[in-house]
N, C-alpha and C positions, 0 to 999 in steps of 0.2 A: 063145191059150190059156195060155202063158206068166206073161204080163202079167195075166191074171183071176186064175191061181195066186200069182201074185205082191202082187195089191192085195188078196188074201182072208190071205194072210199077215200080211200087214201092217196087215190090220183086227184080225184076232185079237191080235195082237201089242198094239195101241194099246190095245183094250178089257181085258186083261189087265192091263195097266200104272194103265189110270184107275181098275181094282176093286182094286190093288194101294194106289193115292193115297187112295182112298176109306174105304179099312180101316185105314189109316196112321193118317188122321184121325178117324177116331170112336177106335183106340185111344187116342190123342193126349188126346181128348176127356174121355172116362172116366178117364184119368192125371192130368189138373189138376184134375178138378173131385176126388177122391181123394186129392189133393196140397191142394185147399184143406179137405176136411172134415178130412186131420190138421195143418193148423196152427192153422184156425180154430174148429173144430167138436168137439176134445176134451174142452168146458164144455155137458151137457146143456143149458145157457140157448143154446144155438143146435141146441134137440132135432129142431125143424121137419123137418129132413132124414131123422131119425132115425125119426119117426114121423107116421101117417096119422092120425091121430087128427083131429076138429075141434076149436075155439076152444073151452075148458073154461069153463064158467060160472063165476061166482065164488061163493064158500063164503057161505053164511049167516052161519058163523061166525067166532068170532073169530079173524084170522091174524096173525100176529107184526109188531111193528109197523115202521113206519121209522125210529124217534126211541127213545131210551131218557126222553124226558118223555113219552112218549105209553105206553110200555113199563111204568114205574113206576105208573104208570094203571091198568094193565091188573090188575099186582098188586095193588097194595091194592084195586083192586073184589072182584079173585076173593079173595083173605083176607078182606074183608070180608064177603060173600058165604059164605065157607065160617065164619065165627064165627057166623053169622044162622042156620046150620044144627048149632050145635052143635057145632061141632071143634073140638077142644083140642089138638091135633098138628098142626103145619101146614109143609110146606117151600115155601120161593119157590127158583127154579134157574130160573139165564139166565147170559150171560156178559158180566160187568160192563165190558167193552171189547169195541172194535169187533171183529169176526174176523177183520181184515184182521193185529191190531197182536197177535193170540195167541199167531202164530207166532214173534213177536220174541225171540230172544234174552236183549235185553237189558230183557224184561220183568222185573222181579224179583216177589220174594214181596208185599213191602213197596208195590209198585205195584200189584198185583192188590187191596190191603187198603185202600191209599186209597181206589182209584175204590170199592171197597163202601162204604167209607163215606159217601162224596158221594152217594151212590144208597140206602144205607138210612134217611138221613136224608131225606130228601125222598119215599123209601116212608112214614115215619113221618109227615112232616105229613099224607100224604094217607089216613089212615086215621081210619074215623068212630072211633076206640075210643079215638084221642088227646082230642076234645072230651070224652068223656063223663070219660076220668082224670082231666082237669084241672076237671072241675066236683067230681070227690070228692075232691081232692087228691091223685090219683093219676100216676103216669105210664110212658110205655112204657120200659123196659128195654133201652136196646143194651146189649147182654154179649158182655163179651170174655173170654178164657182165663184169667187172671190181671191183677192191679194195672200189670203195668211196661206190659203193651198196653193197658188201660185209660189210662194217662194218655199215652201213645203218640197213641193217638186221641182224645183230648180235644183236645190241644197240636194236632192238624191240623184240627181241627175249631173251636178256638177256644175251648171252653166246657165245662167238664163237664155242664153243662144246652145242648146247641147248640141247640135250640127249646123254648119251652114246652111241657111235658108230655112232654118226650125228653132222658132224662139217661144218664149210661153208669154200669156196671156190670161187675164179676168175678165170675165164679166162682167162682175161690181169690181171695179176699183182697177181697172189696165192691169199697165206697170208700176202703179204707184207702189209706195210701203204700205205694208199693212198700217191699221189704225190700230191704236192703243187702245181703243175701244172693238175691239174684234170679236169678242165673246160675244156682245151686244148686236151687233152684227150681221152677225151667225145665225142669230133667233129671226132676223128681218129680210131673209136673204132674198125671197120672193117679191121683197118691196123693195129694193135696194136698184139703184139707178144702174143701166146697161151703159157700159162704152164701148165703141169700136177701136178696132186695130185698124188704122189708114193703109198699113204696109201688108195689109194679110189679103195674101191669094188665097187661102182657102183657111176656115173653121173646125177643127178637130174637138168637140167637145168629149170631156171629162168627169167624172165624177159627178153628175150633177141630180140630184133629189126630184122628186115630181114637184115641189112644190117653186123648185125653179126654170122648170120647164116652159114659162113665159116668160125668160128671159130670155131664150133662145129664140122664143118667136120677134118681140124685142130687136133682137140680133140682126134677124133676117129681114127687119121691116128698113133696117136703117142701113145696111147694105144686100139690098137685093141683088147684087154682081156676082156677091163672092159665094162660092159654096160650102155648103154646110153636111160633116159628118160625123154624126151620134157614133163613137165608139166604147164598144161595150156598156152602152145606156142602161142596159134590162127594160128595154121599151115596153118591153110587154108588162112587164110586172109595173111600171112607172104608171101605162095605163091604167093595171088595177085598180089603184089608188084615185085616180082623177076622180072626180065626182062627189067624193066625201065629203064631209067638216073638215074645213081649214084645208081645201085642196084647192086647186084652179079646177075650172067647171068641165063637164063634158066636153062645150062647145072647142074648146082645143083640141081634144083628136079629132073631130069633125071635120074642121078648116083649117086644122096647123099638121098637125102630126100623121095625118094621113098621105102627106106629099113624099113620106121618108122613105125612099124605097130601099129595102135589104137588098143590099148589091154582094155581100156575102152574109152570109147566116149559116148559122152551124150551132143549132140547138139539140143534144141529147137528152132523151129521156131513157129512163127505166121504169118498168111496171112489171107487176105479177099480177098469176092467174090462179084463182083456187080451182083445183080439178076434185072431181069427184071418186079418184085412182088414183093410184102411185101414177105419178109422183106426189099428189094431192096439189101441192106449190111449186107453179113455171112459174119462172122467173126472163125477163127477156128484156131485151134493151135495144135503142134505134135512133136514129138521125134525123133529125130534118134540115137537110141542105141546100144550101142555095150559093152558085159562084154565077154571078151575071155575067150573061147576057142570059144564061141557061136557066130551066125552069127550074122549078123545088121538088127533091128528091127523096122519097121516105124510101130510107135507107134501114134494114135491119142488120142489125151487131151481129158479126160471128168471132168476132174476138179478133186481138193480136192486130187492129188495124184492117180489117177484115169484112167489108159489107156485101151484103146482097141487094140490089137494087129492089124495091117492091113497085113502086110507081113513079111517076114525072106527071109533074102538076105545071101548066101555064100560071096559074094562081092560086098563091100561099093559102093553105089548107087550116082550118080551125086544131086547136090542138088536140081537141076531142077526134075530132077527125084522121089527126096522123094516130092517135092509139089504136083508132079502132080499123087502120091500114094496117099496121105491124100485126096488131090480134088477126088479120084473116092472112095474112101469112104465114101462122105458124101451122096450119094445115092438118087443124087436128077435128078427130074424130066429129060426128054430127052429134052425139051427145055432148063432149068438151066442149063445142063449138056453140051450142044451144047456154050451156051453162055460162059461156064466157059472154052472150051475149046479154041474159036477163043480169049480168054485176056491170053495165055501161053506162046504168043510168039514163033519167029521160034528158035533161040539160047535158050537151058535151061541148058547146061555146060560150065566152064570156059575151058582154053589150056590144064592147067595141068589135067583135067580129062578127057580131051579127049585123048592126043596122038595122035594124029591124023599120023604122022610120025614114030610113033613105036620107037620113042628113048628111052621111059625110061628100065634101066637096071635092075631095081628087080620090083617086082608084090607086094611087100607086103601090102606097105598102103594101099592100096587095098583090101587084103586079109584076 
């Protein structure tokens, strides 16, 4: 009796210890595979884990491309396209280097202005509106802020003409020479007298600050024929500034800069998410696209050229608004989901997208 008391001890004992090994390892289990979704897994392009979802068709439409020659493409159709429909206000916005080299440092100003103009030039051949200038004797308009960036970018470009039918141009000061007084100038550029190009079918603006952004309306007062497109402006960010000390007032986006309509747009963001679990930090990233005629498209990153369509908007979404698109697509948990929302903040638009006052005078940026 002993000996039976004794080997039923000793079974308990053993079975206690293997459900002891057992639990070891599945926690063991769930620790590495938690340990690799935060090393590997904090880039939504490894969302699979994240979400149930199946293999998402791809868009009908048009999504951002892999190549900045295929990208240039894309703009001058959708310009081209929105001229066939009558628009005389047009913005192109992308970001004229890779997004990998934005981050750098030792990018400067002067390097963001090259690469635009390697890329507006080669926008400009590919638009039908250069054949037709150069059969009246016409031709497209790069413009710069003034004469000293005009011959700036002529000297890197080679040519004051660098392709048939695409010549450069100022604002303040044509084709004149720069002034020997230029420094001075430079501090006035906002008060500094607008000229026109007689010969210009169309205005490509350049390089230009908020605080010259009434030069362009200026521009457009004194030929209201020719049409006008803001590239690579940072419209949005120029807005921010508007309103300040020592800025042009609100009433400019109200009745000037609201006419601009993005006929291509291709703004990425990145944002992260504090979770309250491994991975504790998502990290995700997305698009907001726009190729005219087609509406605005918050597009989620899965890497390598790679989106997932989330929505299509008739009208451009506040920016606050596309984060908090991407965050409900990432499809997580109702606690993740609760926490991601009380970090959104009560403000998620800036002035100019609100209106709050109903002042502004055309819908287009918008639309």
């Amino acid at each position: 009796q002993k000996m039976r008391k004794g080997i039923c001890v000793t079974f308990i004992y053993v079975l206690s210890m293997l459900l002891r090994v057992d639990s070891l390892l599945l926690g063991l289990s769930h620790s590495s595979r938690y340990c690799h979704l935060q090393r590997c897994g904090t880039m939504l392009r490894m969302s699979d884990s994240l979400s149930s979802e199946p293999a998402i068709v791809e868009s009908t439409l048009t999504l951002p491309p892999p190549s900045f020659r295929d990208l240039i493409k894309q703009a001058a159709d959708a310009t081209t396209a929105a001229l066939a429909d009558g628009q005389q206000f047009m913005e192109v916005e992308f970001p004229p280097v890779p997004l990998s080299k934005l981050e750098d440092s030792s990018l400067s100003t002067y390097d963001l202005l090259s690469a635009n103009l390697q890329l507006v030039l080669e926008f400009c051949k590919k638009l039908e509106l250069r054949k037709d200038a150069i059969a009246v004797g016409k031709a497209i308009a790069i413009t710069l802020p003034d004469a000293a960036e005009r011959v700036r970018a002529a000297e890197y470009l080679g040519d004051e003409e660098p392709a048939p039918g695409v010549r450069f141009w100022a604002i303040s000061g044509g084709d004149a020479k720069p002034s020997p007084f230029g420094v001075f100038t430079s501090l006035l550029k906002g008060a500094a007298s607008v000229e026109v190009a007689p010969w210009a079918s169309m205005y490509i603006i350049l390089s230009v600050s908020c605080a010259e952004l009434p030069s362009i309306r200026q521009l457009a007062e004194m030929q209201p024929a020719v049409p006008i497109v803001c590239f690579n402006l940072k419209l949005d960010t120029l807005r921010g500034d508007i309103g300040l000390p020592g800025f042009p007032g609100k009433q400019l986006q109200h009745d000037f800069l609201t006419r601009f309509k993005p006929v291509y747009y291709m703004r990425p963001r990145s944002y992260s998410l504090s979770l309250s679990r491994p991975p504790f930090l998502l990290s995700y990233a997305g698009v907001l696209f726009r190729c005219y005629p087609e509406g605005y498209q918050t597009l989620l990153d899965r890497g390598r050229s790679n989106y997932r369509q989330v929505l299509v908007q008739e009208r451009r979404p506040a920016l606050g608004q596309f984060k908090a698109q991407l965050s409900q697509a990432l499809k997580l948990s109702d606690e993740d989901a609760a926490a991601s929302i009380s970090q959104t903040g009560y403000k998620q638009s800036t002035w100019w997208e609100d209106d709050e006052e109903g002042r502004d005078m055309f819908d287009d940026w918008r639309s």
